[in-house]
mmJSON file of the N, C-alpha and C atoms, coordinates in Angstrom:
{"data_MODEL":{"atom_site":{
"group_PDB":["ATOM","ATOM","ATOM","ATOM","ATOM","ATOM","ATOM","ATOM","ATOM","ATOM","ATOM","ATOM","ATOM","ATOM","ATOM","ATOM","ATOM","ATOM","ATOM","ATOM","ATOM","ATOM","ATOM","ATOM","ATOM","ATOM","ATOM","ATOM","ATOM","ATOM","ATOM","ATOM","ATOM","ATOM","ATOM","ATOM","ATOM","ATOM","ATOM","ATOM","ATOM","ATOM","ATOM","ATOM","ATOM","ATOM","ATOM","ATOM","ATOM","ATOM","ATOM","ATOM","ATOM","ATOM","ATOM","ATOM","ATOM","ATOM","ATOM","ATOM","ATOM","ATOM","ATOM","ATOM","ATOM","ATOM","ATOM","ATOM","ATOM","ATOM","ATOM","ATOM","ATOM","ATOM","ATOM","ATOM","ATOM","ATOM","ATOM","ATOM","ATOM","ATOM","ATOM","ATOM","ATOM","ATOM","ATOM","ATOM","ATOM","ATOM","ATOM","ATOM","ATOM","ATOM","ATOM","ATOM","ATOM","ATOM","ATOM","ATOM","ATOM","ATOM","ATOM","ATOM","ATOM","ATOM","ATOM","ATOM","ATOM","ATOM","ATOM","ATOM","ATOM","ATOM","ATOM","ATOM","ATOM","ATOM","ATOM","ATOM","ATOM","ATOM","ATOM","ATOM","ATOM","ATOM","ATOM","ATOM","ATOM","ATOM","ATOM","ATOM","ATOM","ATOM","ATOM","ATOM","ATOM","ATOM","ATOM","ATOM","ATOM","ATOM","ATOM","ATOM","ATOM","ATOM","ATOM","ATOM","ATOM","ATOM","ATOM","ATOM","ATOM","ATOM","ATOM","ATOM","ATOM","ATOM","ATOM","ATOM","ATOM","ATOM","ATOM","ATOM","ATOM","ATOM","ATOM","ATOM","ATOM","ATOM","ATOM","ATOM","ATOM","ATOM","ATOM","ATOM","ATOM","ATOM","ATOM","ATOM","ATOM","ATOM","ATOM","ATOM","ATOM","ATOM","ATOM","ATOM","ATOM","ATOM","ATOM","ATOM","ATOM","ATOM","ATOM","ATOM","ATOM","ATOM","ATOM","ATOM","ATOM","ATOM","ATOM","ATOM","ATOM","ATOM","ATOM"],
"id":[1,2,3,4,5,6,7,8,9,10,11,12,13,14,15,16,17,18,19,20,21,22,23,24,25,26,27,28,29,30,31,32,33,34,35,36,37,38,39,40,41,42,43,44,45,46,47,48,49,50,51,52,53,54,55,56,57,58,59,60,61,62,63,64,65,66,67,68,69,70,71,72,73,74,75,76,77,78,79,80,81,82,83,84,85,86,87,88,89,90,91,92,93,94,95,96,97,98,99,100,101,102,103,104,105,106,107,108,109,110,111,112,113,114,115,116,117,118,119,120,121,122,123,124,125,126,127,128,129,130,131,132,133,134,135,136,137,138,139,140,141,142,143,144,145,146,147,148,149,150,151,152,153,154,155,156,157,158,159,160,161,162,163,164,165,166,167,168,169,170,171,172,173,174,175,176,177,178,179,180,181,182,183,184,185,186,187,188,189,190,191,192,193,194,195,196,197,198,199,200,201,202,203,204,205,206,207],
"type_symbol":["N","C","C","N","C","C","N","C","C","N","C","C","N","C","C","N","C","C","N","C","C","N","C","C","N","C","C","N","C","C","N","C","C","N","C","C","N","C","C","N","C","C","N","C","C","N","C","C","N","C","C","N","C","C","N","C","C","N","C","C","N","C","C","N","C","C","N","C","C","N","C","C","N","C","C","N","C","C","N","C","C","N","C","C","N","C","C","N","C","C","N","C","C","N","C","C","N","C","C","N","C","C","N","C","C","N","C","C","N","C","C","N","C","C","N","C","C","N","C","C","N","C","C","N","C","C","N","C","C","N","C","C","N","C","C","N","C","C","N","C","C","N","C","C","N","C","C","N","C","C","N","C","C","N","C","C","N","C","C","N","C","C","N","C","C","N","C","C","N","C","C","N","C","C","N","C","C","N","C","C","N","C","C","N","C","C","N","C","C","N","C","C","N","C","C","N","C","C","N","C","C","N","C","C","N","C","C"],
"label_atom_id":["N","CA","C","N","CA","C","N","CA","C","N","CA","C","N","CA","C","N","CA","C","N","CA","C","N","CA","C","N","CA","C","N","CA","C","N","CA","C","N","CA","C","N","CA","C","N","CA","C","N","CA","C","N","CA","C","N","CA","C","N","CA","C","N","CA","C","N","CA","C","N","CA","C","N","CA","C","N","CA","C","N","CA","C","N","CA","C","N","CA","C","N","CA","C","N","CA","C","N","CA","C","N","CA","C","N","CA","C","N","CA","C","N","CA","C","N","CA","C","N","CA","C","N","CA","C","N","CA","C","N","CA","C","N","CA","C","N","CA","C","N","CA","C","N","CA","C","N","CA","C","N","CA","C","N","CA","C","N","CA","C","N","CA","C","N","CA","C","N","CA","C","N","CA","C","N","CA","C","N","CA","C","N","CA","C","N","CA","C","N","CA","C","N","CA","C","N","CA","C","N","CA","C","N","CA","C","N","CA","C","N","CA","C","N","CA","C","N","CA","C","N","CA","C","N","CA","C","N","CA","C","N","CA","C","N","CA","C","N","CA","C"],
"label_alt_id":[null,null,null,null,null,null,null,null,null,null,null,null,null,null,null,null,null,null,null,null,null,null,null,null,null,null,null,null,null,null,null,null,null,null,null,null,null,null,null,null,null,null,null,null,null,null,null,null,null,null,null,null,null,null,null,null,null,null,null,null,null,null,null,null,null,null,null,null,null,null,null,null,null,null,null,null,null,null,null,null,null,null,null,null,null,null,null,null,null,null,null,null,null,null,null,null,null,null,null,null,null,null,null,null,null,null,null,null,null,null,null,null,null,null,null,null,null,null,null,null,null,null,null,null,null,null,null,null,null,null,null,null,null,null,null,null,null,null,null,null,null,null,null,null,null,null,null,null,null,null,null,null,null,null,null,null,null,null,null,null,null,null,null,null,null,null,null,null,null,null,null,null,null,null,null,null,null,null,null,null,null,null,null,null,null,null,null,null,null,null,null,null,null,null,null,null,null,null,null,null,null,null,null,null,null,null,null],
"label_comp_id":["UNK","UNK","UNK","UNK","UNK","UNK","UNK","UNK","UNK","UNK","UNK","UNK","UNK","UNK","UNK","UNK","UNK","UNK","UNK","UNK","UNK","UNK","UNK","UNK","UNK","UNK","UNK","UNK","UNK","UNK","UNK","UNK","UNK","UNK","UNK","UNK","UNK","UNK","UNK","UNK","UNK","UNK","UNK","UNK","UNK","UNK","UNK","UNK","UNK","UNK","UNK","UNK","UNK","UNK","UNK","UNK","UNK","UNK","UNK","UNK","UNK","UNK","UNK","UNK","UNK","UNK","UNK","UNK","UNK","UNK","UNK","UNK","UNK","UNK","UNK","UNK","UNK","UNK","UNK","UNK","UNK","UNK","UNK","UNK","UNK","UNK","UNK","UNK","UNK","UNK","UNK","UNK","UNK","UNK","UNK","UNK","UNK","UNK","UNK","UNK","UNK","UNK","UNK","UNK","UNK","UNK","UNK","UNK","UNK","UNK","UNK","UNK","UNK","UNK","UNK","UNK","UNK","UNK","UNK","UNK","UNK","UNK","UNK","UNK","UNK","UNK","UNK","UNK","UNK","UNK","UNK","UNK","UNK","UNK","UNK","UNK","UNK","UNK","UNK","UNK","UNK","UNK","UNK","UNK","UNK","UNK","UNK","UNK","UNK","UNK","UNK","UNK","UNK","UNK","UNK","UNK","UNK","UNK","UNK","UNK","UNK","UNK","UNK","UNK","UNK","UNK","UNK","UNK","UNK","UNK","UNK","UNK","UNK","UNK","UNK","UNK","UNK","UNK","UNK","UNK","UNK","UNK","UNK","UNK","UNK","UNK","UNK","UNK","UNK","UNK","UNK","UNK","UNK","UNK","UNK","UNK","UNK","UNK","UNK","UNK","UNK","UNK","UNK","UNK","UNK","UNK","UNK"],
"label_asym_id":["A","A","A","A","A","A","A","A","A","A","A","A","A","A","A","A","A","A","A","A","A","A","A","A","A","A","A","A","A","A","A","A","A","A","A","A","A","A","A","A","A","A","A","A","A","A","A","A","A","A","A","A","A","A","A","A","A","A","A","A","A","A","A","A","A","A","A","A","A","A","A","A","A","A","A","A","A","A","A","A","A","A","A","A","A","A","A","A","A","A","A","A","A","A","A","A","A","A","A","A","A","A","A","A","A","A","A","A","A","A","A","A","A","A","A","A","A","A","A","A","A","A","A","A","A","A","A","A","A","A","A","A","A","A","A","A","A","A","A","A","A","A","A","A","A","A","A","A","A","A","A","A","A","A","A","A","A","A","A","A","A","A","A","A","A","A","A","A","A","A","A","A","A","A","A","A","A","A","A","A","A","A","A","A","A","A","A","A","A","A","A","A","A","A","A","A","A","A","A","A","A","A","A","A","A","A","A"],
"label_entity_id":["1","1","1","1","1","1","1","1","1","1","1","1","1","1","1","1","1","1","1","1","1","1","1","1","1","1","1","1","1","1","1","1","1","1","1","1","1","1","1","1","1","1","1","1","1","1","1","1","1","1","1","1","1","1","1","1","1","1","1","1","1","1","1","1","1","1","1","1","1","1","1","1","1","1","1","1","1","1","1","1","1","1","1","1","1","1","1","1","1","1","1","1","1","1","1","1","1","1","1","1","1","1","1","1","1","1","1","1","1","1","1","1","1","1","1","1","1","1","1","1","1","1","1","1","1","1","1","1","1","1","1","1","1","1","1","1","1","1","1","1","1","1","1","1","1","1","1","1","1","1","1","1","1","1","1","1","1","1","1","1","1","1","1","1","1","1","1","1","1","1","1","1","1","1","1","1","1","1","1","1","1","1","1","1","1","1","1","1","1","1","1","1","1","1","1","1","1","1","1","1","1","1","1","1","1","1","1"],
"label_seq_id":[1,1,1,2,2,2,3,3,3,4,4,4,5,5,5,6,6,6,7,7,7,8,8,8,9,9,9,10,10,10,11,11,11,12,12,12,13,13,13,14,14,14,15,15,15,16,16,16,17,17,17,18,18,18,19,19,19,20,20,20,21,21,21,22,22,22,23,23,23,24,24,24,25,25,25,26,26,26,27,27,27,28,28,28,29,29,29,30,30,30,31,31,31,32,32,32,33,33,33,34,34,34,35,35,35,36,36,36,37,37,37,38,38,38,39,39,39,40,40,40,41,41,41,42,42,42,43,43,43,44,44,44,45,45,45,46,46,46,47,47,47,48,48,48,49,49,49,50,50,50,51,51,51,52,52,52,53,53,53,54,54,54,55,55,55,56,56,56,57,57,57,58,58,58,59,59,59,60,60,60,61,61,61,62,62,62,63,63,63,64,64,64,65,65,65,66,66,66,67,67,67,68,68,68,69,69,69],
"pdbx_PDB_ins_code":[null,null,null,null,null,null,null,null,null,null,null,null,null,null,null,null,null,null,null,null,null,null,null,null,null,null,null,null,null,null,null,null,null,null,null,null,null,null,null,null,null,null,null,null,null,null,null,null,null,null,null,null,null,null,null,null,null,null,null,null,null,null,null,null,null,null,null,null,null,null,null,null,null,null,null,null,null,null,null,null,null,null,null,null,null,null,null,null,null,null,null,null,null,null,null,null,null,null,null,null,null,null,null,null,null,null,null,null,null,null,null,null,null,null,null,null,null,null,null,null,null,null,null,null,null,null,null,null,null,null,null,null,null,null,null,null,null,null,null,null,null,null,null,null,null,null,null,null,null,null,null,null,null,null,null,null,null,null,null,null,null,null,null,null,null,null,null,null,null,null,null,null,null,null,null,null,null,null,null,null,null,null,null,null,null,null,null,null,null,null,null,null,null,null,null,null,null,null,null,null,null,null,null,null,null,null,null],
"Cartn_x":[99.523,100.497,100.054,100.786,101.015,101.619,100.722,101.748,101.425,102.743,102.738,103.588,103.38,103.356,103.633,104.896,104.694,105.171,105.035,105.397,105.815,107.184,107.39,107.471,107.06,107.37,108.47,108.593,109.912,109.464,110.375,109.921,108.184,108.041,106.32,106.085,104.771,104.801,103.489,103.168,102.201,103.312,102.394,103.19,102.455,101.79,101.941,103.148,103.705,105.506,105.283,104.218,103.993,102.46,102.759,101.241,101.928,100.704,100.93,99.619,100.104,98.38,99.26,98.069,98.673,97.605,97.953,96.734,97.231,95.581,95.842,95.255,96.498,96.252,95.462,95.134,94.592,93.103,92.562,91.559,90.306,91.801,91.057,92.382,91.969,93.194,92.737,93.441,93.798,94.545,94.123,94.724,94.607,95.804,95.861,96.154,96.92,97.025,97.714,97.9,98.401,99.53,100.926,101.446,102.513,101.46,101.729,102.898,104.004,104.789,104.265,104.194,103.497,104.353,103.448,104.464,105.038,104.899,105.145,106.357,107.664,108.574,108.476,107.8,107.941,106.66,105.373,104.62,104.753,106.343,106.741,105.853,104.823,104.963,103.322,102.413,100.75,100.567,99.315,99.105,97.525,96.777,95.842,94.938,93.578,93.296,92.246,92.327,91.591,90.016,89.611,88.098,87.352,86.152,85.477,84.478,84.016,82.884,81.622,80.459,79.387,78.539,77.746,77.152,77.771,77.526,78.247,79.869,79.196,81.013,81.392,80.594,81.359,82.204,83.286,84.065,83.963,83.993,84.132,85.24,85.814,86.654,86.167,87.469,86.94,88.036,87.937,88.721,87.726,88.44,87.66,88.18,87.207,87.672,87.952,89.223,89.765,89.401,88.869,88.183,87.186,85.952,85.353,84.651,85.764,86.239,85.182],
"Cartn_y":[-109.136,-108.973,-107.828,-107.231,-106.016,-106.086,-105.523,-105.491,-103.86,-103.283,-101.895,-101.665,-100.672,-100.683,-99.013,-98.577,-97.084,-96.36,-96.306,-94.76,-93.365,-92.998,-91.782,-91.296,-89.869,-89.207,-88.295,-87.677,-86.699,-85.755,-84.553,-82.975,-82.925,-83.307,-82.77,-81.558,-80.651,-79.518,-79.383,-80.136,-79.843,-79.997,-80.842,-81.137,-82.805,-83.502,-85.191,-85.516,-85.678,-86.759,-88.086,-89.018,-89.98,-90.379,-92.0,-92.797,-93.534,-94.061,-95.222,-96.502,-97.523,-99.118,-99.689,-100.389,-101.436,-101.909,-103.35,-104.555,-104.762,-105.522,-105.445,-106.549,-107.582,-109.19,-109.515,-109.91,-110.237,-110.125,-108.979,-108.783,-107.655,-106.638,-105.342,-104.037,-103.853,-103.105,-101.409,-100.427,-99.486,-98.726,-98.442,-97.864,-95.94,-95.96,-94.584,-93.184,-94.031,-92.983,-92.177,-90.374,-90.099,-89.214,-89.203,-88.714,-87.222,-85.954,-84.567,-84.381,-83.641,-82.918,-81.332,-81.264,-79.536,-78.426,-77.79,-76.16,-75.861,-76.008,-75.673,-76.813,-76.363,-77.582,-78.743,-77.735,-78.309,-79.103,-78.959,-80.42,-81.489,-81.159,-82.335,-82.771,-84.547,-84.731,-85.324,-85.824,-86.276,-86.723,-87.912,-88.634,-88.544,-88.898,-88.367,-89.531,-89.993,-90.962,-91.036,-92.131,-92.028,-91.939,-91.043,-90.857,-90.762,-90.475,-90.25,-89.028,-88.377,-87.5,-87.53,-87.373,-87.386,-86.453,-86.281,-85.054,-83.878,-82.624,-81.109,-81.279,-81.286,-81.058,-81.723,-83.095,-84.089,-84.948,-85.203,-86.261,-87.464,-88.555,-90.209,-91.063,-91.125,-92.088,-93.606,-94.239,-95.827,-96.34,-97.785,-98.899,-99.926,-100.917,-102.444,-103.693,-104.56,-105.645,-106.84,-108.098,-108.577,-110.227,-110.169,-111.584,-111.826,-112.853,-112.951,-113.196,-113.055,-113.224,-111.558],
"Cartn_z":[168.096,167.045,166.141,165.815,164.754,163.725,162.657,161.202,160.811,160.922,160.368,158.873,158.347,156.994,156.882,156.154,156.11,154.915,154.365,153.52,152.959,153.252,153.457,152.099,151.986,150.79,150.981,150.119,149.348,149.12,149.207,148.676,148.552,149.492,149.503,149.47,148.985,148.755,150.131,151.201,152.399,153.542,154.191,155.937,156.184,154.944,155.286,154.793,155.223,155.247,154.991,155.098,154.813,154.982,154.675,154.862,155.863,156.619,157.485,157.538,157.61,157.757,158.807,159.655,160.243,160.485,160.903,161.041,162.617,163.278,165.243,164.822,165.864,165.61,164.258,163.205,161.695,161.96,162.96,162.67,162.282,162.287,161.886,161.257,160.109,159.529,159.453,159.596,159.518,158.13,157.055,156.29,155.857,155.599,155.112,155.815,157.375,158.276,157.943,157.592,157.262,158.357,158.278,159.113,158.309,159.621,159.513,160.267,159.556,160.558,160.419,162.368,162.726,162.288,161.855,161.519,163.078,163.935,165.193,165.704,165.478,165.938,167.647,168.643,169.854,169.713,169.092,168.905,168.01,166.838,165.926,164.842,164.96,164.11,164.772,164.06,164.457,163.508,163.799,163.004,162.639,161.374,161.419,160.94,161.583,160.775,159.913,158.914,157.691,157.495,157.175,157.155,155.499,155.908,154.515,155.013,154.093,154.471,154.403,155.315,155.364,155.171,154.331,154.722,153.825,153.928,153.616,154.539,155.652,156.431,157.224,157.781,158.948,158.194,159.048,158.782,159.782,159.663,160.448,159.898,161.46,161.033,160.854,160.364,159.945,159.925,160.18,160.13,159.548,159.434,158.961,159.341,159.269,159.621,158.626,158.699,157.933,157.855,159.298,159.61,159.687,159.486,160.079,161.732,162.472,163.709,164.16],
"occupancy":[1.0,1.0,1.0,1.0,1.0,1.0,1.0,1.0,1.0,1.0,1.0,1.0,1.0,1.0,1.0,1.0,1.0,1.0,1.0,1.0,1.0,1.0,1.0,1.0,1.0,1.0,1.0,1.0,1.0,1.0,1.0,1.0,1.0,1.0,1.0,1.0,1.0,1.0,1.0,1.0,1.0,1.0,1.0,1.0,1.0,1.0,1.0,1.0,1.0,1.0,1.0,1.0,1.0,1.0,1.0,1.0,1.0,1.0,1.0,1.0,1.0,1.0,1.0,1.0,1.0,1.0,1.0,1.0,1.0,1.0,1.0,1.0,1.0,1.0,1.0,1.0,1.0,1.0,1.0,1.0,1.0,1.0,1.0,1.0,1.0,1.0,1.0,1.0,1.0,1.0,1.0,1.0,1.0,1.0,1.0,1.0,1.0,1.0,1.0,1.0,1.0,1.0,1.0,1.0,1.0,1.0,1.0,1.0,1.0,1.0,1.0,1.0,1.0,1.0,1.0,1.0,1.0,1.0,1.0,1.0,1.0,1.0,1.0,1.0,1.0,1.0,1.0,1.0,1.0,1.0,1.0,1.0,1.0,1.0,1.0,1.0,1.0,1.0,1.0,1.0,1.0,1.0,1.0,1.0,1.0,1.0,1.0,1.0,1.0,1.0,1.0,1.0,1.0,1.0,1.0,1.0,1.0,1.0,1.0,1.0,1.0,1.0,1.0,1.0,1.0,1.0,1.0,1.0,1.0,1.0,1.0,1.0,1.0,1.0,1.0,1.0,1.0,1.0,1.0,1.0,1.0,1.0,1.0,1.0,1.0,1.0,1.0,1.0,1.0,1.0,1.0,1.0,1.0,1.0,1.0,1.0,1.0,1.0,1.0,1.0,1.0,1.0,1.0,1.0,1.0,1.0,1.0],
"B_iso_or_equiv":[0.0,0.0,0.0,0.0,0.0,0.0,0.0,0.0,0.0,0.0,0.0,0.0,0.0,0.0,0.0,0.0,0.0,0.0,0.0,0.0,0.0,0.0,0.0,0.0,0.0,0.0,0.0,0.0,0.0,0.0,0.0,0.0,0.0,0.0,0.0,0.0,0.0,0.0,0.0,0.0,0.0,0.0,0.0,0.0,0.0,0.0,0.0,0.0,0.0,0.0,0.0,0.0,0.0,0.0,0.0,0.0,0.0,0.0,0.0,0.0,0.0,0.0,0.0,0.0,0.0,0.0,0.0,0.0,0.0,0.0,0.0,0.0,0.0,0.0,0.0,0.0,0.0,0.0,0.0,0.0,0.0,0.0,0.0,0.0,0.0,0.0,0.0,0.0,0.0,0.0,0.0,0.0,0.0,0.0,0.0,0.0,0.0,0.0,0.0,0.0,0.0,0.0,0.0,0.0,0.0,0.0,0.0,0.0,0.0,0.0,0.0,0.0,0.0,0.0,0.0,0.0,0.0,0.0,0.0,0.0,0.0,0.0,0.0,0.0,0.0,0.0,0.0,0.0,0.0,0.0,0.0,0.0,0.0,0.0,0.0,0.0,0.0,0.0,0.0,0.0,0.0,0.0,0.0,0.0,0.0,0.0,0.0,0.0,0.0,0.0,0.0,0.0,0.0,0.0,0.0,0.0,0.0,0.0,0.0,0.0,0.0,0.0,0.0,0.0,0.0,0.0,0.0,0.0,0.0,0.0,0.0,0.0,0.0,0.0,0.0,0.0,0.0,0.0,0.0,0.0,0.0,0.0,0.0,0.0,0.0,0.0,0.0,0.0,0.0,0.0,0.0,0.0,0.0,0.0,0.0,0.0,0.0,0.0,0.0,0.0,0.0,0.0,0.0,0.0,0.0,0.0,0.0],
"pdbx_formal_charge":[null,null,null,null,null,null,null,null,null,null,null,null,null,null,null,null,null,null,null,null,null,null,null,null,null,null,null,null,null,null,null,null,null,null,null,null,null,null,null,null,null,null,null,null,null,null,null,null,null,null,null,null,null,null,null,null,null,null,null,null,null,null,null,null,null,null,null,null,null,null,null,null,null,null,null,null,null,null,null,null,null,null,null,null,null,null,null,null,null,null,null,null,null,null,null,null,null,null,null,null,null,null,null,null,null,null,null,null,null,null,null,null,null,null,null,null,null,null,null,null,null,null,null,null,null,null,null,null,null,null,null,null,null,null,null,null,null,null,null,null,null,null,null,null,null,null,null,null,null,null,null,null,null,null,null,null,null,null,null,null,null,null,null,null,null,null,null,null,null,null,null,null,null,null,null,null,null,null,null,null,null,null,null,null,null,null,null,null,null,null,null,null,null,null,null,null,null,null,null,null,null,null,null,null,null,null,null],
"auth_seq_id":[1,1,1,2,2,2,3,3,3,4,4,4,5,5,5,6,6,6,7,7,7,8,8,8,9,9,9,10,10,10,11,11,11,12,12,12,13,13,13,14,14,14,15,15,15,16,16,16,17,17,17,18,18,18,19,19,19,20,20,20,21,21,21,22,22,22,23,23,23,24,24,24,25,25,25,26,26,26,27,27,27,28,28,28,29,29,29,30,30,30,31,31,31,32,32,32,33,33,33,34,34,34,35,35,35,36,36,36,37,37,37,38,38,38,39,39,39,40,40,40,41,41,41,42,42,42,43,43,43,44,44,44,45,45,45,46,46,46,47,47,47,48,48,48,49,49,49,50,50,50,51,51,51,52,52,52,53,53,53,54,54,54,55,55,55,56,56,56,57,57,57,58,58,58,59,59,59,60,60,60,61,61,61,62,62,62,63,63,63,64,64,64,65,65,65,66,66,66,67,67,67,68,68,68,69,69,69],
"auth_comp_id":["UNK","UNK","UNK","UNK","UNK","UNK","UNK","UNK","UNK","UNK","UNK","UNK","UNK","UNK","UNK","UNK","UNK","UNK","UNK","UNK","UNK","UNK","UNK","UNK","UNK","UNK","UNK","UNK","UNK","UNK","UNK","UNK","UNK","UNK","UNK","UNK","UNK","UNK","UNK","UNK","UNK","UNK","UNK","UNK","UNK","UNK","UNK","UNK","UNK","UNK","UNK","UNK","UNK","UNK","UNK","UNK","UNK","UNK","UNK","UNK","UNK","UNK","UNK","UNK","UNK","UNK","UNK","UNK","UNK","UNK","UNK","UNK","UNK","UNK","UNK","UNK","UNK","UNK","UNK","UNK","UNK","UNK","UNK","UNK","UNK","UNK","UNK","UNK","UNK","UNK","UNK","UNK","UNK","UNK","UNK","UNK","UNK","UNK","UNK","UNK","UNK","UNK","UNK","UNK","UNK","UNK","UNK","UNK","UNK","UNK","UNK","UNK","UNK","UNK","UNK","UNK","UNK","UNK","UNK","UNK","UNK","UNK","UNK","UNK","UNK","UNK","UNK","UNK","UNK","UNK","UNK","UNK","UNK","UNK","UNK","UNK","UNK","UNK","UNK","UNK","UNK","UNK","UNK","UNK","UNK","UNK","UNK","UNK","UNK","UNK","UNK","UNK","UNK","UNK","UNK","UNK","UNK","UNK","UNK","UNK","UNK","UNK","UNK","UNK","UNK","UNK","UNK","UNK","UNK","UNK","UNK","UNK","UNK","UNK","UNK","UNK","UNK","UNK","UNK","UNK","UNK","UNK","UNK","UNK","UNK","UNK","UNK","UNK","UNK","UNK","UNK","UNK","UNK","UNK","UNK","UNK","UNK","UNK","UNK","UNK","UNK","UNK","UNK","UNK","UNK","UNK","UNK"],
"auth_asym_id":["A","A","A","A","A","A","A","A","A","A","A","A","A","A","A","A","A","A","A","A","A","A","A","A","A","A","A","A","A","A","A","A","A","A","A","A","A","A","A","A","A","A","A","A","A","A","A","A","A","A","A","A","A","A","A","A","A","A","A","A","A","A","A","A","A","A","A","A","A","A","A","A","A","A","A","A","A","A","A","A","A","A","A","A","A","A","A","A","A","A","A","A","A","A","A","A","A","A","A","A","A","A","A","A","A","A","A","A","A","A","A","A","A","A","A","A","A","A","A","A","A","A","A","A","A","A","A","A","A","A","A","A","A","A","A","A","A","A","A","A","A","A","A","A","A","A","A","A","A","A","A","A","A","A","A","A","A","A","A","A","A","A","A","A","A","A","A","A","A","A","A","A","A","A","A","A","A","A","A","A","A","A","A","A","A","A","A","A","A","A","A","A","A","A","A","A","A","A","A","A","A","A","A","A","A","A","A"],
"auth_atom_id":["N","CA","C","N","CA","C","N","CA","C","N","CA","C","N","CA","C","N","CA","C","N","CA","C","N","CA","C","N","CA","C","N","CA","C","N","CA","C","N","CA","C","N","CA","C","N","CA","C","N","CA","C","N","CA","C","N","CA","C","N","CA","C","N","CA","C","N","CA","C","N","CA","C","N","CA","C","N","CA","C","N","CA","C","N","CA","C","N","CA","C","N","CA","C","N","CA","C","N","CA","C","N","CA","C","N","CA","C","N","CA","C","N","CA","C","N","CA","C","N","CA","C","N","CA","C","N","CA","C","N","CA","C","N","CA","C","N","CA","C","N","CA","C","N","CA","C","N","CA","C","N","CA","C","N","CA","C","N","CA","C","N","CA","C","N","CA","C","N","CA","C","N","CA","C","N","CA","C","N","CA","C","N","CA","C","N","CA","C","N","CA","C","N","CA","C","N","CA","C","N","CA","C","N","CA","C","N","CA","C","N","CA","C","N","CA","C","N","CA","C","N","CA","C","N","CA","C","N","CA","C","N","CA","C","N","CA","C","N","CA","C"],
"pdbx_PDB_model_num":[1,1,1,1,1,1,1,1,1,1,1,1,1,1,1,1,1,1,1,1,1,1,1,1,1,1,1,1,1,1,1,1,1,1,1,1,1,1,1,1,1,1,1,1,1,1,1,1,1,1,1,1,1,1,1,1,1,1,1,1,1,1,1,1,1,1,1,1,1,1,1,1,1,1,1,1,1,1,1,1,1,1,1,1,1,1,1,1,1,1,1,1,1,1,1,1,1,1,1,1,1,1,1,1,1,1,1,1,1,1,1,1,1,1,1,1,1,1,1,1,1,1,1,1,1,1,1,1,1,1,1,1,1,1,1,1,1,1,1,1,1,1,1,1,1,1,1,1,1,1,1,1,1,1,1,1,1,1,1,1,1,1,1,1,1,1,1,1,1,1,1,1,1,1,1,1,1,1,1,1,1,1,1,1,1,1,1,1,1,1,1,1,1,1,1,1,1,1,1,1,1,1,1,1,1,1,1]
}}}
């Protein structure tokens, strides 16, 4: 089971069009995906997921978990 959750914005002044979360079966959630539409029309629209930074310049992604499961 899936619970998705989304967010679109308005007159944005980038190319994220929205947020996106979703939870996989109640045991691990996903927040803050952010979804790009490409300057390039024939690859549309990608989704990007939420990280933090490490370091000077790596990025890692992350999720978490909601259960103790």
């Amino acid at each position: 089971m899936y619970e998705v959750r989304t967010r679109m914005f308005e007159n944005t002044t980038n190319n994220v069009i929205g947020i996106a979360s979703f939870v996989v079966d109640g045991k691990f959630a996903f927040n803050g995906i952010r979804v790009i539409s490409s300057d390039n029309a024939e690859r549309g629209f990608f989704l990007a997921m939420p990280s933090y930074k490490v370091g000077d310049s790596r990025y890692v992604d992350y999720f978490h978990p909601i259960s103790s499961e």
